[in-house]
KOLLUMMAR-381907 format. One line per 4 residues: number of its first residue (from 0); their letters; for each residue x, y, z of C-alpha. Coordinates in steps of 0.25 Angstrom, whole numbers. Example, Ala and Ser with C-alpha at 12.3 -4.5 7.8 and 13.67 -1.06 7.14 Angstrom:
0> as> 49:-18:31  55:-4:29
This chain:
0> xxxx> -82:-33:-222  -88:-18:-227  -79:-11:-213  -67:-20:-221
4> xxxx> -67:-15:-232  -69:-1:-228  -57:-1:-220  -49:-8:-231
8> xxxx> -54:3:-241  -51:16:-230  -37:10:-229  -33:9:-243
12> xxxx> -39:23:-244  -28:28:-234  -36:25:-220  -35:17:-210
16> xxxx> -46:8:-203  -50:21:-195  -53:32:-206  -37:38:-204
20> xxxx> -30:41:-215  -18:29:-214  -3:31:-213  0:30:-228
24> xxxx> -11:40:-232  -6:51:-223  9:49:-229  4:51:-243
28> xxxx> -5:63:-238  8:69:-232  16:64:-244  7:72:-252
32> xxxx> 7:85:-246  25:85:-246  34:92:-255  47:85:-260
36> xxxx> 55:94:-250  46:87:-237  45:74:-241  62:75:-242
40> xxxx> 61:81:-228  56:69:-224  67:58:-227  77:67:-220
44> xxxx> 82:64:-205  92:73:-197  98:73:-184  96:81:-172
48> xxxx> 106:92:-167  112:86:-155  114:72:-156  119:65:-169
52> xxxx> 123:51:-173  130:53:-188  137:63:-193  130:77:-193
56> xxxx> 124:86:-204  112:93:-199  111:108:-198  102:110:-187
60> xxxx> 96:122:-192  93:117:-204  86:104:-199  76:112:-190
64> xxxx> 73:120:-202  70:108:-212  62:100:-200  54:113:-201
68> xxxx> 53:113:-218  49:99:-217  63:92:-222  66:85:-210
72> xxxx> 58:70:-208  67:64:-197  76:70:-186  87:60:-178
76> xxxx> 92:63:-165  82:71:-160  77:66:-148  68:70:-136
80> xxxx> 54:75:-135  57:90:-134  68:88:-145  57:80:-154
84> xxxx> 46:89:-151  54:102:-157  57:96:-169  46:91:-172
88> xxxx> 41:103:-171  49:110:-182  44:96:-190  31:100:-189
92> xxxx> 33:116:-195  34:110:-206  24:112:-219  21:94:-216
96> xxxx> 22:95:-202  28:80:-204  36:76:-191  49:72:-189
100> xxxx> 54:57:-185  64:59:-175  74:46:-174  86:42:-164
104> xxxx> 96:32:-164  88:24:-153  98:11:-153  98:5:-140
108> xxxx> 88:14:-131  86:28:-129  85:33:-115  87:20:-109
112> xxxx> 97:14:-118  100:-3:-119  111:-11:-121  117:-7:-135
116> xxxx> 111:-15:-148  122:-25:-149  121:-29:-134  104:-29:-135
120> xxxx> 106:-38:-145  115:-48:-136  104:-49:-127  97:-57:-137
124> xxxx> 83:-53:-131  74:-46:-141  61:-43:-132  73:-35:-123
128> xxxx> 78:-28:-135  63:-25:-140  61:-18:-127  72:-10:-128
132> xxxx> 69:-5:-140  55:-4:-133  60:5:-124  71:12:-133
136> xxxx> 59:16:-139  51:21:-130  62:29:-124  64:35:-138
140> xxxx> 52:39:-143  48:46:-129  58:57:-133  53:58:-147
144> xxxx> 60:49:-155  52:43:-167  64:34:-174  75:26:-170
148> xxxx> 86:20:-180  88:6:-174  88:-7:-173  101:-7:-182
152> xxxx> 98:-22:-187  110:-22:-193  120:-37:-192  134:-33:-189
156> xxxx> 145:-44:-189  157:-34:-186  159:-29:-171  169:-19:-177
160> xxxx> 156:-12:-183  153:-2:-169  136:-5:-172  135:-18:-170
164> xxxx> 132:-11:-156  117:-4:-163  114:-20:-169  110:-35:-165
168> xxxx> 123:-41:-169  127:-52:-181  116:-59:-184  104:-56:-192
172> xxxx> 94:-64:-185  97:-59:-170  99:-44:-177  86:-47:-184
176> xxxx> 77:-52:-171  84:-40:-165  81:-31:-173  66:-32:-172
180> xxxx> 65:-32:-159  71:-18:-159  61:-14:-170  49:-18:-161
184> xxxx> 54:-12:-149  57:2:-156  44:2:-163  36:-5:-152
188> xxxx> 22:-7:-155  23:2:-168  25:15:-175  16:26:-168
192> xxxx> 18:21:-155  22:32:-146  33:23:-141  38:16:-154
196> xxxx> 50:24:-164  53:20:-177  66:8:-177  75:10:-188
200> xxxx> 81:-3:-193  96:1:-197  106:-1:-204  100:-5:-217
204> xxxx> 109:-13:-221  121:-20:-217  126:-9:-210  132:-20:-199
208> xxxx> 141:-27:-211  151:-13:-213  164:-19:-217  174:-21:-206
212> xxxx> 163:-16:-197  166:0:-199  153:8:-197  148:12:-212
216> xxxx> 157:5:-220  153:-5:-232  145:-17:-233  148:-27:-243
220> xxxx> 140:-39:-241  132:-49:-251  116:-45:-252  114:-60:-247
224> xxxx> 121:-57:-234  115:-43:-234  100:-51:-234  105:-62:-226
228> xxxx> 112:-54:-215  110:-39:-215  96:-37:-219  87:-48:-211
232> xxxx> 85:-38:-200  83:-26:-208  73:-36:-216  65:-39:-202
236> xxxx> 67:-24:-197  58:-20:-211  48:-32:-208  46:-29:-194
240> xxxx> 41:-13:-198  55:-6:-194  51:9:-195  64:12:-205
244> xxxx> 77:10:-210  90:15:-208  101:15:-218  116:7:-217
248> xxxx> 127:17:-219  136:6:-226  134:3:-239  129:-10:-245
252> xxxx> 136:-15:-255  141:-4:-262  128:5:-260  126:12:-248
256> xxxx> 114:6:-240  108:20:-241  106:21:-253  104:5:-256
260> xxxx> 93:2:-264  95:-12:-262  92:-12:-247  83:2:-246
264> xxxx> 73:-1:-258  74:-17:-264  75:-24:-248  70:-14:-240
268> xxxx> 59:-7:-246  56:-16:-257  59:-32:-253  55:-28:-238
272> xxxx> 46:-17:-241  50:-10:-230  41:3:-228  49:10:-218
276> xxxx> 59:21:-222  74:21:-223  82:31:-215  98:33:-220
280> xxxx> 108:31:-208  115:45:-205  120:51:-216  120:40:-223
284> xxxx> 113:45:-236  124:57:-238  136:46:-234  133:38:-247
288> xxxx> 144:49:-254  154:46:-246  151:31:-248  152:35:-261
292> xxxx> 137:30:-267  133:44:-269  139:59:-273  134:68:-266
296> xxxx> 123:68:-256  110:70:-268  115:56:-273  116:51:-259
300> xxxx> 100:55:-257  98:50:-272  104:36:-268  97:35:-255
304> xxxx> 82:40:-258  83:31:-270  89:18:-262  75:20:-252
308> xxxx> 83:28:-239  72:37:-234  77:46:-225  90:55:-225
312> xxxx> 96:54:-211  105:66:-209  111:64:-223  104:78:-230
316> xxxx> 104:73:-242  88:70:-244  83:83:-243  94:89:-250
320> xxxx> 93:79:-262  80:71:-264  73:84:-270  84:87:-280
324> xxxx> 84:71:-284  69:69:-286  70:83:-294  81:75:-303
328> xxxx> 73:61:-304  84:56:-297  74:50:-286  62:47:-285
332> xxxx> 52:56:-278  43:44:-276  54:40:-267  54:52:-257
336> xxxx> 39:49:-257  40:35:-252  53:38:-243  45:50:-236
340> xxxx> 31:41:-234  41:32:-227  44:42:-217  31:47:-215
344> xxxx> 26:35:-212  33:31:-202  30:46:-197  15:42:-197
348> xxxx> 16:29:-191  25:37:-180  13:47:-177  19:57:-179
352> xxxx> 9:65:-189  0:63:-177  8:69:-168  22:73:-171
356> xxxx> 26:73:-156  21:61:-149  35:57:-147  38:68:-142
360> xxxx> 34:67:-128  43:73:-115  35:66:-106  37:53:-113
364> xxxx> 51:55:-113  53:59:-99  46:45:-97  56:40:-103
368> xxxx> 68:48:-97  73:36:-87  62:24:-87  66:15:-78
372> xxxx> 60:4:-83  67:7:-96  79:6:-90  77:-9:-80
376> xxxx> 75:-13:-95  89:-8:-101  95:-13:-89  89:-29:-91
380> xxxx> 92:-27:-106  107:-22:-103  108:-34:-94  103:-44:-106
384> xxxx> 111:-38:-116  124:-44:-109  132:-55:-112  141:-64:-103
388> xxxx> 152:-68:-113  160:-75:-101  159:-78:-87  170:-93:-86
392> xxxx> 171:-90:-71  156:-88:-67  159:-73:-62  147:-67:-67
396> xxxx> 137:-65:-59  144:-57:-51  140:-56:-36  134:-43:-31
400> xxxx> 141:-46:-17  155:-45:-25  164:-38:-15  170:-31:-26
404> xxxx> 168:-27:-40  178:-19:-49  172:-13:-61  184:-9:-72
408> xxxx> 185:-4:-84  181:8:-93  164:8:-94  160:4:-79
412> xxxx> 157:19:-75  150:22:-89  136:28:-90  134:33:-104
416> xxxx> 143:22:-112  133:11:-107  124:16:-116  133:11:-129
420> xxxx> 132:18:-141  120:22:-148  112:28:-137  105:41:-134
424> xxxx> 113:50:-124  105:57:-115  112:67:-104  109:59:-92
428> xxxx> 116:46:-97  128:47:-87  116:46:-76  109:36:-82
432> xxxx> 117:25:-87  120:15:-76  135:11:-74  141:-2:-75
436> xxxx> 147:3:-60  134:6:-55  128:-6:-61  136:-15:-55
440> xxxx> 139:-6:-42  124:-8:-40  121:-22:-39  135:-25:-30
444> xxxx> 133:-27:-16  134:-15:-8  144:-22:2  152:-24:-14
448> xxxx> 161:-13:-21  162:-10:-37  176:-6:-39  179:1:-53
452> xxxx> 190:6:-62  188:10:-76  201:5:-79  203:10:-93
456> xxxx> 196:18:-103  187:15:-115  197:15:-126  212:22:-123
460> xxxx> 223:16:-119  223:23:-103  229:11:-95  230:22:-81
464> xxxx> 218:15:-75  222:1:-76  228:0:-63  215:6:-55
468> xxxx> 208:-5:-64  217:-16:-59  217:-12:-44  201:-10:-44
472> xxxx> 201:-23:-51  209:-29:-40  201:-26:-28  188:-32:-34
476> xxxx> 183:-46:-33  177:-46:-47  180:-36:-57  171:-31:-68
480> xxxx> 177:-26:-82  169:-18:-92  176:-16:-105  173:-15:-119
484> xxxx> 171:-3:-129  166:10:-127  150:12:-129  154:23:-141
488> xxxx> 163:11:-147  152:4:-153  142:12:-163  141:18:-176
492> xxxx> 155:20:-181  160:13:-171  168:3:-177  180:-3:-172
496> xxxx> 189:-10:-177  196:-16:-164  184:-20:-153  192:-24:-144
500> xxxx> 190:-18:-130  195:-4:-134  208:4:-125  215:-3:-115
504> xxxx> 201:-10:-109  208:-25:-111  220:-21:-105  213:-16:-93
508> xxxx> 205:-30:-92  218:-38:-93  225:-31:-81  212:-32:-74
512> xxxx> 213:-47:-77  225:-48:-70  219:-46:-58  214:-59:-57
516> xxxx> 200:-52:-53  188:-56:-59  183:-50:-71  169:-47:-78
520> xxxx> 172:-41:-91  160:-33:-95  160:-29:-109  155:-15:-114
524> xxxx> 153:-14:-131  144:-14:-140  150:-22:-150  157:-37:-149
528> xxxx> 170:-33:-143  184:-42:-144  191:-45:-130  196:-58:-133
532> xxxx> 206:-57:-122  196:-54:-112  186:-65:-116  198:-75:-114
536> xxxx> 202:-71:-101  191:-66:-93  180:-73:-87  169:-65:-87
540> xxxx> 164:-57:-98  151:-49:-101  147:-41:-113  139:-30:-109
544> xxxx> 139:-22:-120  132:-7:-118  120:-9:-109  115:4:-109
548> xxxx> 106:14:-97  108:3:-89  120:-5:-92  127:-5:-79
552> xxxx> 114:-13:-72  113:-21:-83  129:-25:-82  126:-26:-66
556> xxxx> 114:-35:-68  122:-47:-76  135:-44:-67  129:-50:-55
560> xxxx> 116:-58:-61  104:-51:-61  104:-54:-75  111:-66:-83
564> xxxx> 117:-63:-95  111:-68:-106  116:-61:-118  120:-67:-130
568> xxxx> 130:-59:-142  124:-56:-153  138:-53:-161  149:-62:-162
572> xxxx> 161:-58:-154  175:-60:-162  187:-63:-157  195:-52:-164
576> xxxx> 192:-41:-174  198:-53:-185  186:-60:-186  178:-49:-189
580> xxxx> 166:-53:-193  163:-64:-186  149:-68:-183  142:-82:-180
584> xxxx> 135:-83:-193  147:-85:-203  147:-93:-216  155:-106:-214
588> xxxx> 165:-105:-225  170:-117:-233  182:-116:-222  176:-115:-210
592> xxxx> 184:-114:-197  180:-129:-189  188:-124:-175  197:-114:-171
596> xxxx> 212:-123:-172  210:-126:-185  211:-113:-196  219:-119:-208
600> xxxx> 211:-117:-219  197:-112:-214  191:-100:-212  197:-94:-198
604> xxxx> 207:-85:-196  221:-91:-189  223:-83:-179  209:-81:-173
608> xxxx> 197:-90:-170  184:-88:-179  177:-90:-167  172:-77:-161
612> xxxx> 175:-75:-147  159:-73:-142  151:-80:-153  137:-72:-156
616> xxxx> 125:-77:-147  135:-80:-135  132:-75:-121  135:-82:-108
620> xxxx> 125:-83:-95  127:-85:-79  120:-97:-81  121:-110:-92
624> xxxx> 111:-114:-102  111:-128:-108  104:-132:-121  97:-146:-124
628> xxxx> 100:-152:-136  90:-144:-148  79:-151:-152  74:-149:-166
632> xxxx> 60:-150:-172  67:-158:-184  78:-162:-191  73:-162:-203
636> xxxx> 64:-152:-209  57:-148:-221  50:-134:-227  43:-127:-218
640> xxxx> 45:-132:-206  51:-127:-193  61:-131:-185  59:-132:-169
644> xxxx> 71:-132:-162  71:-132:-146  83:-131:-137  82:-133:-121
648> xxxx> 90:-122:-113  94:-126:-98  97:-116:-89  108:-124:-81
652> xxxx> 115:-113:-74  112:-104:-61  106:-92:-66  95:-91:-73
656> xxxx> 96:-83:-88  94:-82:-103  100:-89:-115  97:-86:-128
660> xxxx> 97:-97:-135  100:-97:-150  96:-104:-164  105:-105:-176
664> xxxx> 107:-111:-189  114:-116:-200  110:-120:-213  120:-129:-220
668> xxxx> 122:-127:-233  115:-116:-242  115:-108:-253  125:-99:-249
672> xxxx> 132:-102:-236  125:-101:-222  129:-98:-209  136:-105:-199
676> xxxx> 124:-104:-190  113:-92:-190  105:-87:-177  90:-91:-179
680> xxxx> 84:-88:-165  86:-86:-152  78:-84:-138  82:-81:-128
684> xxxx> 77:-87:-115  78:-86:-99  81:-100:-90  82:-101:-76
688> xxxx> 93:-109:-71  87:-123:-72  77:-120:-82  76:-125:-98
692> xxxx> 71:-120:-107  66:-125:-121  69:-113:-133  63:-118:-147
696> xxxx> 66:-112:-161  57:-114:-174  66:-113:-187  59:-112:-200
700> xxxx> 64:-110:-215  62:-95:-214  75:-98:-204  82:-104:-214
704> xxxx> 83:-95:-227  94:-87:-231  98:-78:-242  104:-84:-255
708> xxxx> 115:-80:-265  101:-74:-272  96:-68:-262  83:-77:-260
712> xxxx> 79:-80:-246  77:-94:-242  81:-109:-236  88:-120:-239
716> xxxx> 85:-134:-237  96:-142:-230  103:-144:-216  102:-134:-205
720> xxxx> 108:-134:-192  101:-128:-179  110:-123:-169  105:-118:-155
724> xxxx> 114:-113:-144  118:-103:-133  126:-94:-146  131:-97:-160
728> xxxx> 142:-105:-156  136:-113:-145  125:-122:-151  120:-134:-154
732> xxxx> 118:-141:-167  107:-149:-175  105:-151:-189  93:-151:-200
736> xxxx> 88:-152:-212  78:-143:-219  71:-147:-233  61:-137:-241
């Protein structure tokens, strides 16, 4: 009891267990010994010289100078061991010696890159996306880099908005589960890890709901649909131990979300107690004039210090500003105090103070250069990442002994393109990067020829190479089509407002059509794209989003049935850029639409179905599963209770493969009005053909609360239904009752 007590009384002294001064003491130790000027230099961020993902504003000259005076805390874009190393250097000429964070946009791998967010997420798989963080990580941190700004968490609704390529789609509770895998993998077994970077959850908040989908405009949303659909993953992000936050550039409701007190200092750091630090987005703290929230660039640093944003990404407005508004009273110098002890934090917890350069280590990096097993992996997660969205006529798989295979259209010979947007360019990508051609070209038969014609460009109106297409097309026995939009047309302020296939890429697929050939249309986006014309006249279609390093064997491996697609669409696909949003988990309305014949009086538009074209959660496979009927625990429940439900999944096809078989609700009547139906779980499961299997669910009352009118967080007693099927239109029905 005595060697108890002791350790409780050294702790709360300031040491740990072992005799060491803890975290928290050295922080106020180093707090102690800072000037105002230092304690400023920590809460600003710029980017290297080269490489630049925002509009510019650093002096170069000037940076290295203020590194060396102590004014710099973090640097982005900076990347490399040698690249670290010298900075870090400068970092420690400084009176301190306090080292610098180095962060990158790390979104979808580093050297080995992964299918883009958007397609991860289809994949439905969270161990696979864990480990590609995993691996992302590792990767990153062997050339010296301490932070990345991801997961973005954000929902979005609207395909016009181009990030929906960096998320985990429309729904909170897959873009939740998501969301921490991610987390876990980029901070694997915790900060201090030589292996483990800090993750970033971004953007905080509501970045995803930009009116009419254009990339930094406004948000304008009740505070019950910001709790209830925006902040849930942000929530779990903080609960989970995410290492920061990253601000939204949109504002919310009238106030910029860099400088919202709501969010920053009542949810965030006061309801959640979240002990991270916040980091502005690019600029964003100096953007708040031309939003018109701020004057000039002193109140922009006055507005976003005293909301709870820690640190100044590439705005130059702390360090100009927060010494001149501490002397004025204007803000609180207790503020820069607790901002800076944030920062420094993390910084210990990174072990940085004990060695500034274990992350930079050339021979970790050269380990890291091309790892093969990096690479089998990116290939598997490429190939699970794919959905089969048709496939009427059984052409897929495709035989390796096809005599010959024509390969048309504008992305067939890309290298650098597969890795989609938000990836690290490195010099030998061209090399690298395997080709939908030689994917495909690889696992034919050597007594089999691969045909190909580009056919058209990405996006002009160049119809000079239709011909060459169509005659290619004509000497094949099967031709494969890859379509869709360019990798650099989905992204940060990439927004469009027509996503259909872009240029003259549908014209091309028409006259190939009237060749009578067979066609497998492979899709290329990172976005839901419209091709309404092609989903109604060809047979076969696969969206293969951006697959990244190893795309091409990853398109090969589900072409001919090394892998069966199993991919399931974690955005709703509309039928034309009208129905815009349209997602699953709509109110009902007191007129709802019952069919698609019927539109007097109800909520549809008369010349469009309200149905979307792909539904979210759908996703074909070469084989077919059949559900039992569900069995449920009870019908009738009461408190706190769980519900068991239980469903049987036969395998009844010829290939073995994967299902994801998913749980949904309704809750009747409310409050305020409900969803038609919201996901509640999922799992995904592998059957052989012939094979059942048996997937159980658990529901409790924690599933059923919801946001009120007030705000307060809870359930209802009443009538539920439980809905389970292959996606959120496809399901079966049963109905019960809870009472409290």
């Amino acid at each position: 009891m005595k060697k108890i007590y002791f350790i409780l009384a050294f702790t709360a002294f300031g040491f740990n267990a072992f005799g060491q001064k803890t975290i928290d003491q050295r922080v106020s130790e180093l707090l102690s010994k800072m000037t105002l000027e230092e304690k400023v230099g920590q809460l600003v961020q710029y980017s290297g010289f080269e490489y630049a993902t925002g509009p510019k504003n650093s002096n170069s000259a000037t940076v290295l100078e203020e590194i060396k005076k102590g004014k710099v805390g973090s640097m982005l874009n900076v990347a490399g061991a040698e690249e670290t190393k010298k900075f870090q250097e400068l970092a420690l000429r400084s009176r301190l010696k306090i080292p610098l964070l180095f962060g990158q946009d790390v979104i979808h791998g580093y050297r080995t890159t992964f299918p883009v967010n958007l397609g991860q997420a289809a994949s439905w798989d969270l161990k696979l996306i864990e480990r590609s963080e995993r691996i992302a990580a590792t990767e990153a941190s062997a050339y010296g880099i301490h932070w990345t700004f991801a997961p973005m968490v954000d929902i979005a609704r609207d395909p016009r908005w181009g990030r929906v390529m960096e998320g985990s789609g429309e729904d909170t509770y897959l873009g939740m589960q998501i969301g921490l895998a991610r987390i876990k993998g980029f901070q694997g077994k915790g900060l201090g890890n030589v292996d483990a970077i800090m993750a970033c959850a971004k953007h905080f908040a509501a970045y995803g709901a930009a009116v009419g989908g254009r990339d930094y405009n406004s948000v304008d949303m009740s505070l019950r649909q910001l709790h209830e659909t925006y902040l849930p993953p942000f929530k779990a992000a903080a609960e989970a131990g995410v290492a920061t936050f990253m601000n939204s550039f949109n504002d919310i409701n009238g106030i910029p979300a860099t400088a919202n007190k709501y969010i920053l200092r009542d949810v965030l750091k006061g309801k959640w107690n979240y002990p991270g630090f916040v980091v502005s987005d690019w600029g964003s703290i100096g953007e708040m004039v031309p939003h018109g929230y701020a004057k000039d660039n002193k109140e922009a640093a006055e507005k976003a210090m005293n909301a709870g944003t820690d640190m100044d990404m590439e705005s130059r407005a702390y360090m100009a500003e927060l010494p001149k508004l501490i002397q004025e009273g204007k803000v609180d110098a207790k503020l820069i105090d607790d901002a800076t002890r944030r920062i420094l934090v993390k910084k210990f917890e990174m072990g940085l103070f004990d060695d500034p350069y274990r992350f930079s280590s050339e021979k970790r990096q050269k380990e890291q250069l091309n790892n093969r097993e990096n690479r089998k992996f990116g290939r598997e997660f490429g190939s699970r990442s794919i959905v089969l969205l048709k496939n009427e006529k059984n052409i897929l798989p495709l035989s390796k002994t096809t005599k010959t295979v024509a390969l048309i259209g504008p992305f067939g010979k890309e290298t650098v393109a597969n890795h989609g947007f938000w990836s690290i360019a490195f010099k030998d990508d061209d090399q690298r990067i395997v080709t939908q051609f030689d994917g495909i070209k690889d696992q034919l038969d050597k007594n089999s020829t691969l045909l190909y014609a580009k056919g058209a460009n990405v996006d002009d109106h160049d119809r000079s190479m239709f011909a060459e297409a169509v005659e290619t097309a004509k000497k094949a026995d099967v031709v494969i089509m890859t379509l869709g939009e360019g990798h650099a047309m989905s992204g940060e302020a990439k927004s469009r407002s027509n996503i259909h296939f872009s240029g003259v890429q549908e014209d091309l697929l028409k006259e190939i059509a009237k060749t009578g050939k067979p066609i497998v249309l492979m899709i290329n986006a990172g976005r839901p794209l419209i091709f309404d014309w092609a989903a109604d006249n060809i047979s076969t279609i696969v969206y293969t989003w951006w697959l990244g390093t190893e795309a091409g064997n990853s398109i090969a491996d589900v072409l001919f049935g090394a892998v069966n697609p199993g991919g399931k669409l974690p955005m709703t696909f509309p039928r034309a850029e009208g129905q815009i949003p349209v997602y699953y988990n709509h109110y009902n309305t007191g007129r709802p639409a019952k069919n698609n014949t019927d539109r007097n009086y109800v909520s549809a538009y008369i010349d469009l179905d309200n149905d979307p074209k792909f539904p979210f959660g759908y996703g074909l496979s070469y084989t077919q599963f059949k559900y039992s009927e569900m069995n449920l625990s009870s019908t009738n429940l009461k408190g706190d209770q769980s519900l068991n439900i239980s469903v049987n999944v036969s395998n009844i096809g010829n290939y073995d493969g994967e299902e994801v078989v998913q749980l949904y609700i309704r809750d009747l009547f409310g409050k305020v009005v409900r969803p038609v139906k919201e996901l509640k779980g999922f799992q995904k499961v592998f059957i052989k053909k012939g094979e059942t299997k048996t997937v159980n669910f658990t529901l409790t009352p924690e599933n059923l609360k919801f946001y009120d009118d007030e705000l307060n967080y809870d359930w209802e007693a009443g009538d539920f239904d439980i809905l389970v099927g292959t996606d959120s239109q496809n399901v079966q029905t049963k109905r019960i009752n809870w009472t409290k």
